[in-house]
Residue frames as qw, qx, qy, qz and C-alpha x, y, z in Angstrom:
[[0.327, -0.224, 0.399, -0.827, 10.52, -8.44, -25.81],
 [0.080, -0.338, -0.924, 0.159, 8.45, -11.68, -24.03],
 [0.342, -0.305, -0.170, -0.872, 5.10, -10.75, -24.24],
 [0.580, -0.175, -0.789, 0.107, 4.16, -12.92, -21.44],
 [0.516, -0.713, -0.168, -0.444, 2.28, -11.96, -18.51],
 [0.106, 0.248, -0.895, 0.354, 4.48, -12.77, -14.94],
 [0.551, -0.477, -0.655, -0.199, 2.73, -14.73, -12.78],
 [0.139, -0.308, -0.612, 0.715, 2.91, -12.56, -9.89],
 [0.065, 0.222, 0.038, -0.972, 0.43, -10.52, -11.76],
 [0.404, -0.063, -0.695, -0.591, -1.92, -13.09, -13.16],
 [0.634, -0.226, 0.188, -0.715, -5.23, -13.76, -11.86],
 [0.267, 0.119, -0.953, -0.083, -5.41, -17.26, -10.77],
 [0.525, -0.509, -0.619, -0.288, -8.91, -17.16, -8.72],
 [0.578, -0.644, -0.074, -0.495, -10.55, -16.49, -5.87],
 [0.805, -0.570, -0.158, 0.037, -8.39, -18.78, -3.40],
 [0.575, 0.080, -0.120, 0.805, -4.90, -17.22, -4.27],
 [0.116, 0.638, 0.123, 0.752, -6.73, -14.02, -3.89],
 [0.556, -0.720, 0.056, -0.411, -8.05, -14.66, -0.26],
 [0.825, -0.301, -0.104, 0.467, -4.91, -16.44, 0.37],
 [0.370, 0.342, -0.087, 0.859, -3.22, -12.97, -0.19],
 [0.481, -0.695, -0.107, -0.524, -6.06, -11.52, 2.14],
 [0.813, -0.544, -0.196, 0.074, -5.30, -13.61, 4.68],
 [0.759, 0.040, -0.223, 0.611, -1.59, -11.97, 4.76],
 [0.201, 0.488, -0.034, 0.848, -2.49, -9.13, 5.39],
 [0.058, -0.243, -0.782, 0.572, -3.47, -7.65, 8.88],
 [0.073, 0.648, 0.758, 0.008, -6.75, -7.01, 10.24],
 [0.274, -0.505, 0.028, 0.818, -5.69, -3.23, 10.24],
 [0.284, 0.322, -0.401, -0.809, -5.68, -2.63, 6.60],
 [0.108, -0.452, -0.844, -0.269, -8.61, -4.92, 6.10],
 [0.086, -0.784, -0.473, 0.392, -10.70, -2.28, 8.64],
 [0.008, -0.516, 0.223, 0.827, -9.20, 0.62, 6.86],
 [0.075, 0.098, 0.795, 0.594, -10.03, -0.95, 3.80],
 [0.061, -0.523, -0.849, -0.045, -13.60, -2.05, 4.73],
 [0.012, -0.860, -0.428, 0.278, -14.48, 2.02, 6.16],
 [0.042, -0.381, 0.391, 0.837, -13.23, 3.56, 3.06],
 [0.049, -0.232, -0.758, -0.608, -15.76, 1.75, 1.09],
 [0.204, -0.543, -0.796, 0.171, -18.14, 2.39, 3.65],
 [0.329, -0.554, 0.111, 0.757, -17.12, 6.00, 3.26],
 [0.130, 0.269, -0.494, -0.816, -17.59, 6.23, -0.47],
 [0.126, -0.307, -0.931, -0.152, -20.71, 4.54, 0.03],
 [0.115, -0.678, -0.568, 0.452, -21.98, 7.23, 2.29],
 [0.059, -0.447, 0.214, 0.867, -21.25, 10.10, 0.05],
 [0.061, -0.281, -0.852, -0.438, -22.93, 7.90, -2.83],
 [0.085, -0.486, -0.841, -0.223, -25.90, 8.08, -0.90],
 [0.107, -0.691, -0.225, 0.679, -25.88, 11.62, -0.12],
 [0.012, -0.472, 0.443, 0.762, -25.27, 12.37, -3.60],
 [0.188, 0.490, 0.849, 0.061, -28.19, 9.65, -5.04],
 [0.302, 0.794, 0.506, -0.148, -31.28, 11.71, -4.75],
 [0.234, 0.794, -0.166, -0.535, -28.92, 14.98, -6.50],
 [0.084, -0.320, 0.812, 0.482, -27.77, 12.80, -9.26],
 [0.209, 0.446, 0.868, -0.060, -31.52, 11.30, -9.79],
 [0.144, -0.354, -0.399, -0.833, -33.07, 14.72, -9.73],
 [0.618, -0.584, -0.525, -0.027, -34.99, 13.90, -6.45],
 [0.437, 0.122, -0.317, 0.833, -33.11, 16.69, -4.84],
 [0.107, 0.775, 0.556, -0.279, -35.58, 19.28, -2.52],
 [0.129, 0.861, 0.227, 0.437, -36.59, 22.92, -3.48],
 [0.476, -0.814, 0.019, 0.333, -34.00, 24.66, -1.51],
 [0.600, 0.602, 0.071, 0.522, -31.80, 27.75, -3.18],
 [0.138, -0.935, 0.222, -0.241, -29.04, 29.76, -2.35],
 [0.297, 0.442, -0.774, 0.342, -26.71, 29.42, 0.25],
 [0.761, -0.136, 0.254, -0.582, -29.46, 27.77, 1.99],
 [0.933, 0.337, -0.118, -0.050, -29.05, 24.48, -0.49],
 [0.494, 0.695, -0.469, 0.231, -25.43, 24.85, 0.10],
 [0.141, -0.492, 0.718, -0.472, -25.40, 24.03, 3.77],
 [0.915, -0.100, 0.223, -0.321, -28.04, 21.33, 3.60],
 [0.709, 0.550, -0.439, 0.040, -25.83, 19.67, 1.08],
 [0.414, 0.449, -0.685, 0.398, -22.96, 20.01, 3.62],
 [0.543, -0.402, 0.441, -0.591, -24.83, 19.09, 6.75],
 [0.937, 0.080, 0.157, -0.303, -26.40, 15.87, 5.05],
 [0.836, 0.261, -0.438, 0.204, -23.42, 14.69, 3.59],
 [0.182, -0.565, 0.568, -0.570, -22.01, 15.16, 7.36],
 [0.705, -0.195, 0.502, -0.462, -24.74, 12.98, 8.92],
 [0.871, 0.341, -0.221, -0.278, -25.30, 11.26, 6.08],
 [0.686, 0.389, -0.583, 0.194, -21.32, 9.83, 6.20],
 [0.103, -0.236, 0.809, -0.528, -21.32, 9.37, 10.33],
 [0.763, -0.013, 0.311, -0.566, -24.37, 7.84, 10.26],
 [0.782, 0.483, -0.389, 0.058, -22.60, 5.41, 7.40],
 [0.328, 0.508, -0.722, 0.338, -19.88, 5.15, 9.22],
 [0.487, -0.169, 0.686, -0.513, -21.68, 3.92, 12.68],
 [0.902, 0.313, 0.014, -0.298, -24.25, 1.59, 10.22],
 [0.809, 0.345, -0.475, 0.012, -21.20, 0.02, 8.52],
 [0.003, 0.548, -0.614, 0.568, -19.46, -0.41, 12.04],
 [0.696, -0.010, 0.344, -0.630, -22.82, -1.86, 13.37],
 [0.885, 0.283, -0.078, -0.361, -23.15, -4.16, 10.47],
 [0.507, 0.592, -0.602, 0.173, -19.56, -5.75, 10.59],
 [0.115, -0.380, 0.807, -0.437, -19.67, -6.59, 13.92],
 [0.649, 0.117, 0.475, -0.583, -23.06, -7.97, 13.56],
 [0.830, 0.462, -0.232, -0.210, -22.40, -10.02, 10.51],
 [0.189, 0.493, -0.791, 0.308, -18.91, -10.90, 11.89],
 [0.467, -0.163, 0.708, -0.504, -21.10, -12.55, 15.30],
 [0.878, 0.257, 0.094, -0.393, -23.67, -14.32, 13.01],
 [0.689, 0.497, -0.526, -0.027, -20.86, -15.80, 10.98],
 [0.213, 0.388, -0.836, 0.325, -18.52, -17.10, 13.78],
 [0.781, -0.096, 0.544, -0.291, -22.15, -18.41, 16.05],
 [0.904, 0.336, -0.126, -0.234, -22.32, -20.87, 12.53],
 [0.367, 0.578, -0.671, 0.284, -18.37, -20.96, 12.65],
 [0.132, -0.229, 0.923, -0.279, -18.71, -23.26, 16.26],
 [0.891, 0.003, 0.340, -0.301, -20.89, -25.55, 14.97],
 [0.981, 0.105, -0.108, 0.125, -18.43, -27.11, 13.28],
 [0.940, -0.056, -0.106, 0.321, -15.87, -26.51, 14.94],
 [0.590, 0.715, -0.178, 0.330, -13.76, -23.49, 14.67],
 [0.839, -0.253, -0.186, 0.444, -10.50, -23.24, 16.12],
 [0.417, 0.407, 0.144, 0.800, -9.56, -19.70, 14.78],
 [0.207, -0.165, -0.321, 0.909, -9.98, -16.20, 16.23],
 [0.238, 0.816, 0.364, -0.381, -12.93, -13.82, 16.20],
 [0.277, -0.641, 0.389, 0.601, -10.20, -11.86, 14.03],
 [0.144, -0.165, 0.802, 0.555, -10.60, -14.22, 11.16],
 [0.116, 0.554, 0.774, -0.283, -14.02, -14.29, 11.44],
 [0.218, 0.836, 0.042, -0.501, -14.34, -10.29, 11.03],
 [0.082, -0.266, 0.672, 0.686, -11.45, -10.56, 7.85],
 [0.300, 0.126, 0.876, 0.356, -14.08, -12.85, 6.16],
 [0.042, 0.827, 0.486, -0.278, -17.19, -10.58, 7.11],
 [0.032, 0.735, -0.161, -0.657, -15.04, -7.51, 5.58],
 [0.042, 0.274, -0.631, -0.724, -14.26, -8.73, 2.25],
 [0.184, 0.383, 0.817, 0.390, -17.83, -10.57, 1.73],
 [0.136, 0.820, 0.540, -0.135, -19.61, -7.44, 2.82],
 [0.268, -0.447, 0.287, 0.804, -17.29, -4.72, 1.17],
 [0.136, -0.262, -0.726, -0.621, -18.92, -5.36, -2.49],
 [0.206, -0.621, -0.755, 0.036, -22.54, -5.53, -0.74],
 [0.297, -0.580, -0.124, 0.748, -21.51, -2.03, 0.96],
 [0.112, -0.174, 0.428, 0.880, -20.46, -0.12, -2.57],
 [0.125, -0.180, -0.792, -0.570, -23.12, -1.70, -4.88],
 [0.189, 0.564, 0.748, -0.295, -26.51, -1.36, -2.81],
 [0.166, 0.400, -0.127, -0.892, -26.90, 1.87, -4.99],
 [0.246, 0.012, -0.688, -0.682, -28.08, -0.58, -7.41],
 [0.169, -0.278, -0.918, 0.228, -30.56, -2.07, -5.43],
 [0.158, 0.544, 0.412, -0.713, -32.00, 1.46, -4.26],
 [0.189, 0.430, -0.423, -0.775, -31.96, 2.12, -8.04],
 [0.760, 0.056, 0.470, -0.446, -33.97, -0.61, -8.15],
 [0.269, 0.421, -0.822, -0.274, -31.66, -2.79, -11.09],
 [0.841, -0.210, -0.037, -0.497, -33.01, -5.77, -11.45],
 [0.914, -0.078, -0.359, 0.170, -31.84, -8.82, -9.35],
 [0.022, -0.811, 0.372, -0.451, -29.66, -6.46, -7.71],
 [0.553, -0.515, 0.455, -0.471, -30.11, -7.55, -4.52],
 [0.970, -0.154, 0.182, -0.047, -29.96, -11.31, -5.28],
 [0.649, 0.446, -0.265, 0.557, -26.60, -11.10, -7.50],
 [0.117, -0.660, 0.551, -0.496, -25.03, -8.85, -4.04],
 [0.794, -0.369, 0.409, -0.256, -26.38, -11.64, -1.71],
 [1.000, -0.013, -0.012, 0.017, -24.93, -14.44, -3.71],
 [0.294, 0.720, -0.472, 0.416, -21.66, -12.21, -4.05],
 [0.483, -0.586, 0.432, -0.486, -22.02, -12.28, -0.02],
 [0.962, -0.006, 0.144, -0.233, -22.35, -15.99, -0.22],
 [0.815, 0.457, -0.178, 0.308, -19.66, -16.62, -2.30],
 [0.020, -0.750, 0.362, -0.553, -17.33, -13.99, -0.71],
 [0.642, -0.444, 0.406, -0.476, -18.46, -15.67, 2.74],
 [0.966, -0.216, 0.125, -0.064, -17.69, -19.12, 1.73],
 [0.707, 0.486, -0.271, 0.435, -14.13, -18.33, 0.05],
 [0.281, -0.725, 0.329, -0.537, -13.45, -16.45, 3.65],
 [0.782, -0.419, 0.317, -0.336, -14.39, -19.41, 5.96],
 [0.990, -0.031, 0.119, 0.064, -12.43, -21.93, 3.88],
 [0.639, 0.495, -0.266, 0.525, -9.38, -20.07, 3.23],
 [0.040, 0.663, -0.477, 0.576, -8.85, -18.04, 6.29],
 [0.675, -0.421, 0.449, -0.406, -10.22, -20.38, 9.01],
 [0.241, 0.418, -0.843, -0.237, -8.89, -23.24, 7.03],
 [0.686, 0.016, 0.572, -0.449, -12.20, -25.32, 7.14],
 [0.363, 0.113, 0.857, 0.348, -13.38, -27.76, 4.34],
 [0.157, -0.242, -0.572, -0.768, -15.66, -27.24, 1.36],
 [0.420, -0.410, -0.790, -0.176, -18.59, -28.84, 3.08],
 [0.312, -0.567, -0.544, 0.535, -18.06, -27.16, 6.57],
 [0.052, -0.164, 0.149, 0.974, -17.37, -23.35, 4.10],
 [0.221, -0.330, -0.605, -0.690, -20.67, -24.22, 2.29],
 [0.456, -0.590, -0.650, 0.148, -22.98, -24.46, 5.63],
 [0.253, -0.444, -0.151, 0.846, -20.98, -21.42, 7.33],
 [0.063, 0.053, 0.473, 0.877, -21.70, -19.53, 3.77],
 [0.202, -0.406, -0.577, -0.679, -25.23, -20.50, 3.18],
 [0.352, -0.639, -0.593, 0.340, -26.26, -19.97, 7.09],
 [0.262, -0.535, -0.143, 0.790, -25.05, -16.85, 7.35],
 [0.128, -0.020, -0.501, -0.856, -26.47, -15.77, 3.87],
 [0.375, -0.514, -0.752, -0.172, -29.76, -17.14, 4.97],
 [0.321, -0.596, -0.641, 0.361, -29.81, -14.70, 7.60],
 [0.126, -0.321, 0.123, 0.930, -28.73, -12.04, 6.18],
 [0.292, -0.115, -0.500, -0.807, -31.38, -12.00, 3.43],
 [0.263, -0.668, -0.644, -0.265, -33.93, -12.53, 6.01],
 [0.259, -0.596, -0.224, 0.726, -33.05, -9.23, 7.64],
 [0.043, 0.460, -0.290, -0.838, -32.53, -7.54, 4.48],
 [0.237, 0.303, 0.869, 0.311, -35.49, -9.67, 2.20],
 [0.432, 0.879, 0.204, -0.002, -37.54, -6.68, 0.83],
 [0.112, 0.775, -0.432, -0.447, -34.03, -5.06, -0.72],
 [0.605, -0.081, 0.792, -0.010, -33.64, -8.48, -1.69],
 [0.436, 0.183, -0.343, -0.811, -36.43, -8.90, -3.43],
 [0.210, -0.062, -0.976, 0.006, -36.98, -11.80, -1.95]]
């Protein structure tokens, strides 16, 4: 028995991995992207009762807040992460024609879903106030955002690093007290 790994199954980095992103459609990249947004909103309905920061409210009284808030709680999530995709998706592609791009809006949003997916799950740690949180998610975003722009829009290093750090620069001055910046 070969005790060898195949290589369809070995990790080879970050640009085979968003070259397999890029094969897939934008479909199951949106499905993807509001399922995490989804289990992101329940998280944070379920924060303050996992903390202990839950209110004084007993019975079947406590039972329906629960289920109201984790109602609003996940459509409000779901419009916010809906909001934030399209608005991260626009910021990225204004940077995307300054040098040039030739690609769709389409590829644009793909790159915006997989660098803000991680950013999406993990803010728990941020509210939890971990330290660096917030700068280790942004440089995720960064990273994430420049392996996007240079594999799916098929730009260079130099033009991915500008797209990457613009559009991380704005983001963390919208979002620079979760930062910590």
């Amino acid at each position: 028995m070969s005790t060898e790994t195949p290589s369809e199954t070995t990790f080879t980095g970050p640009r085979r991995v968003f070259q397999r992103l890029n094969e897939k459609s934008l479909r199951d990249d949106l499905v993807f992207y509001f399922a995490i947004v989804a289990v992101a909103s329940v998280l944070f309905m379920a924060l303050p009762l996992l903390t202990g920061k839950e209110p004084e409210i007993d019975g079947l009284h406590r039972l329906w807040f629960i289920a109201a808030g984790t109602l609003i709680t996940f459509v409000q999530g779901l419009i916010a992460g809906a909001v934030t995709l399209l608005a991260v998706s626009l910021v990225e592609h204004f940077f995307l024609l300054f040098v040039d791009v030739h690609r769709e809006f389409e590829q644009t949003m793909k790159s915006a879903v997989y660098a803000l997916a991680p950013l999406i799950l993990f803010s728990w740690a941020v509210l939890l106030q971990v330290p660096f949180a917030g700068l280790l998610l942004l440089a995720w975003f960064c990273l994430s955002t420049y392996f996007g722009v240079w594999i799916f829009h098929e730009k260079s290093k130099d033009r991915a690093v500008f797209v990457a750090l613009a559009t991380s620069l704005v983001l963390a001055y919208y979002l620079h007290r979760a930062v910590g910046i």
